[in-house]
N, C-alpha and C positions, 0 to 999 in steps of 0.2 A: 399802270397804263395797259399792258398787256392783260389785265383781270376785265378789264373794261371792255377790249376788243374781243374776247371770248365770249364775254357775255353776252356782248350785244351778237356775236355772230351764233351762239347758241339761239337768242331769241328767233333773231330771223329762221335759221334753218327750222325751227320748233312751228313755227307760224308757215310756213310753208307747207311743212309735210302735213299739219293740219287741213289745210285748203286741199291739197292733193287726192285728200280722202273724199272719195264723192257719198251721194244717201242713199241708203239701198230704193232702190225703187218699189213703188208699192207693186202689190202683185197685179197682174192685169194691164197695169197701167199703159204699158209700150206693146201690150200684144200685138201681134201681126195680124189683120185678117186673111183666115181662111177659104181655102176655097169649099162649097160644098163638097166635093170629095175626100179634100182631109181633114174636114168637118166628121165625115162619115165616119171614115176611118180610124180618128182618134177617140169619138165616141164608140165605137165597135171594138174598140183594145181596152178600153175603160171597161168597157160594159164584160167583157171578155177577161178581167181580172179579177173585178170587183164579184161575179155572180159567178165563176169557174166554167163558160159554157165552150159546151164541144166545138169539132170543127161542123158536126151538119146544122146544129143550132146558130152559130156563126154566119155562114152561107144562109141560111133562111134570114135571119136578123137584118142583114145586109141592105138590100133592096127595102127594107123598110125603113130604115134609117135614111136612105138614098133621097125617098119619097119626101119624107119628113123634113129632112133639108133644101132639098127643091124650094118647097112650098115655102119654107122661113124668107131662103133667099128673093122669091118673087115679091113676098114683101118688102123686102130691106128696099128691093131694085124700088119699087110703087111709093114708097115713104121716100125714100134720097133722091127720088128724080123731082121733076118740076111739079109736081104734085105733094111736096111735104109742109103742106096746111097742118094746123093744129087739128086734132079730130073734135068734132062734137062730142057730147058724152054719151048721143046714141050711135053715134058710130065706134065712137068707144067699145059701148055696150055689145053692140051686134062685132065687133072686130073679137074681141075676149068672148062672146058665147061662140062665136066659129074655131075659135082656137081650144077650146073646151070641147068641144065637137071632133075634131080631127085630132086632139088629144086621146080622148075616149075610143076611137076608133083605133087606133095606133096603141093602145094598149090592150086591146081585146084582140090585135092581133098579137103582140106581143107574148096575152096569156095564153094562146093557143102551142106556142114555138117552147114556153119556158116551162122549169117544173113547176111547182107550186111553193117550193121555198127559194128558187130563183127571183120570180116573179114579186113575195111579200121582199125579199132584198130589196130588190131595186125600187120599191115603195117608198123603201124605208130609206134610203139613199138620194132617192127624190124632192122626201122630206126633210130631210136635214138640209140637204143643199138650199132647200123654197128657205127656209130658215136665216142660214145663214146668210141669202141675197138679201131678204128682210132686216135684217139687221144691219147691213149695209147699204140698205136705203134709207134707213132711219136715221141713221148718223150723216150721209150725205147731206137729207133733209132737215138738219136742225130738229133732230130727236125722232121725229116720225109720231110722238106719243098719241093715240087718240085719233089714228089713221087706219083707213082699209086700204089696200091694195090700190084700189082705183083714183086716192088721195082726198076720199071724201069722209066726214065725219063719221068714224064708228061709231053704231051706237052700242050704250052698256049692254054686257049679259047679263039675265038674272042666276 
């Protein structure tokens, strides 16, 4: 009898601590939103690890990055307010060729502030990251296979 009340009291306690144990959360998942400032900021200490830049390259950097979140921000605000309609796919079109645009400018300043093996770094860190969001749109999306960015049919390379 007493073999029986151990056991079953082993059981239960074993089944509990099991439940106890929560899942690690995926990364991302519970993030906080930022504000553009510590948007800034946390990109400017990354960028400031990752590339080794001074403190006068820092201070120039700075106000660029400022800019560049602004601008993200003004969107988020124009998409989540009363105005978050599905886009066309030429507003699509014209939305990503302006963000291409103000990309291009924002790195031209960029190469002006950096050295030149600063600058291919953070290319090259840019591209891994495009990468790696890619492949975790593909998996969101049920493989992604046979998809461009914009979610339309890639077609083959020769």
């Amino acid at each position: 009898m007493k073999k029986l009340i151990i056991a079953a009291l082993l059981v239960v306690s074993i089944s509990s601590f099991a439940q106890d144990q929560t899942k690690p959360e995926k990364k991302g998942q519970q993030r906080e939103r930022q504000t553009p400032e510590q948007r800034t900021q946390t990109q400017l200490d990354k960028l400031t690890t990752d590339l080794k830049l001074d403190v006068k390259q820092q201070e120039q950097i700075k106000p660029i990055l400022a800019e560049q979140n602004a601008k993200m921000e003004a969107i988020r605000a124009q998409r989540s307010g009363g105005n978050a309609k599905e886009m066309t796919s030429e507003e699509r079109d014209a939305f990503r060729a302006k963000r291409q645009e103000d990309k291009k400018a924002t790195d031209a300043k960029l190469q002006a502030i950096l050295t030149p093996d600063q600058f291919k770094k953070m290319k090259d860190i840019e591209k891994a990251n495009m990468e790696k969001m890619r492949e975790g749109r593909g998996n969101r999306q049920g493989g992604g296979e046979g998809r461009d960015n914009g979610g339309n049919q890639a077609q083959p390379q020769d």
